[in-house]
C-alpha positions as CSV (number, residue, x, y, z in Angstrom):
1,X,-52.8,14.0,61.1
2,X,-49.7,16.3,61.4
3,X,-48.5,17.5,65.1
4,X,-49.4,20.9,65.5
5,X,-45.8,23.0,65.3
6,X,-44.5,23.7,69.1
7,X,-44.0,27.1,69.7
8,X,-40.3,27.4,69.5
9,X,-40.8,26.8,65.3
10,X,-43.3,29.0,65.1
11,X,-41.4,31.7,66.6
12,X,-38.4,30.8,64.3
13,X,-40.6,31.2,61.2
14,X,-41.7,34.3,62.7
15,X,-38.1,35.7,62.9
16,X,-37.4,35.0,59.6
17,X,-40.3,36.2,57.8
18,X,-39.2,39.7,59.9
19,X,-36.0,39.7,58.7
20,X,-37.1,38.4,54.8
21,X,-39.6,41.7,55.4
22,X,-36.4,43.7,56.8
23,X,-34.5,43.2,53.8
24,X,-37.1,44.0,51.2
25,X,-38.0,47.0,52.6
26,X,-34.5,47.9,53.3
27,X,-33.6,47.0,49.8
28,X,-36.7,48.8,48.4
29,X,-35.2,52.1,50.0
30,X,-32.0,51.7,48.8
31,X,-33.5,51.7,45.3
32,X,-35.3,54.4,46.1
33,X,-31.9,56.7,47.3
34,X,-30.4,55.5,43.8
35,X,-33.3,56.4,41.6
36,X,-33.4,59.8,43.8
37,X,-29.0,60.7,43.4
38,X,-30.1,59.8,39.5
39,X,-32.1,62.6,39.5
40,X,-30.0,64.9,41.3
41,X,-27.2,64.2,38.6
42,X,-29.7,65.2,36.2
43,X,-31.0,68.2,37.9
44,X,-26.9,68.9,37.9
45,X,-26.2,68.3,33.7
46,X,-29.2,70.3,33.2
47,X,-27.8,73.7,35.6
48,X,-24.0,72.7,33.6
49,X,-26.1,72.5,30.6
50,X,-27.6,76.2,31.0
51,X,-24.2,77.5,32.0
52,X,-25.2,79.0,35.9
53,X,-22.7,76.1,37.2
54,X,-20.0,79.0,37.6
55,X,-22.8,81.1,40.0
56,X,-23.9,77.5,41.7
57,X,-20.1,76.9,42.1
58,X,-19.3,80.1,44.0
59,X,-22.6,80.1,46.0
60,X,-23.7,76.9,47.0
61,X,-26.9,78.4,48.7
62,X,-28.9,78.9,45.3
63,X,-29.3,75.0,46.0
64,X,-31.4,75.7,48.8
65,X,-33.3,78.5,47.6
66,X,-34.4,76.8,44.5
67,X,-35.7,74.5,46.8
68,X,-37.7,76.6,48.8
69,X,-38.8,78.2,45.2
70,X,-40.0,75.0,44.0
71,X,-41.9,73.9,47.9
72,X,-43.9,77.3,47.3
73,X,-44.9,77.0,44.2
74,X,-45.1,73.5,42.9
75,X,-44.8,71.7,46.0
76,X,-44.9,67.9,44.6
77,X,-41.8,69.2,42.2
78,X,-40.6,70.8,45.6
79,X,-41.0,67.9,47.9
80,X,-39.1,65.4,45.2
81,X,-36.3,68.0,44.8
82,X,-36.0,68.0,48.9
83,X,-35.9,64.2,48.3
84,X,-32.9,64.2,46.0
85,X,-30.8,66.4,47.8
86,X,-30.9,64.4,51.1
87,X,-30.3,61.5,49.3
88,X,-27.1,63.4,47.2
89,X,-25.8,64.8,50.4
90,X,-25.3,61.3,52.0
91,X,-22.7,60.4,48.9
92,X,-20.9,64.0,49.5
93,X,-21.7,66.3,46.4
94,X,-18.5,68.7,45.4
95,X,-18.0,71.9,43.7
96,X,-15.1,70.7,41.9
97,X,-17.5,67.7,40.6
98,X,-20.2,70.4,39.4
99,X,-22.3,68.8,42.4
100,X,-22.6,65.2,40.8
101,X,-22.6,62.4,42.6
102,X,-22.2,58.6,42.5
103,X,-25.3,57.0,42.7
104,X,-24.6,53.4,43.8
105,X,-24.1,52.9,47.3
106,X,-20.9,51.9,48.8
């Protein structure tokens, strides 16, 4: 018969499960913050794409109030654009880069 473990290992396996579980869910929302500025540059080719990047350009705001457009009236389409632009505005989206952003995380 095996010794039961003393309490001292048991804690250490404890710790490192925490931190294994730490680093998958942190590395399962850093995924998530890259899939979301993805989407964001999309969102950002597609308003070049239609040509109202010179009105975006001078008036930054329209941002914000196609996002409160989209949480009134299709508020899952809402809620994921609300999603991409706090996860854009953590990697500093520019004018002068028609709002795109690099989605990696430095």
């Amino acid at each position: 018969m095996t010794p039961p473990p003393d309490d001292d290992s048991a804690a250490h396996g404890a710790e490192a499960a925490w931190r294994e579980m730490r680093t998958g869910v942190t590395g399962m929302l850093r995924g998530a913050v890259i899939l979301l500025r993805v989407l964001w540059n999309l969102q950002a080719r597609l308003i070049r794409w239609s040509g109202l990047m010179p009105a975006f350009r001078q008036r930054p705001w329209l941002f914000a109030l196609i996002g409160l457009v989209l949480v009134v009236f299709v508020f899952p389409l809402g809620l994921l654009y609300a999603a991409c632009a706090l996860a854009a505005s953590g990697a500093d989206p520019r004018a002068e880069h028609d709002f795109q952003v690099r989605p990696t995380l430095d």
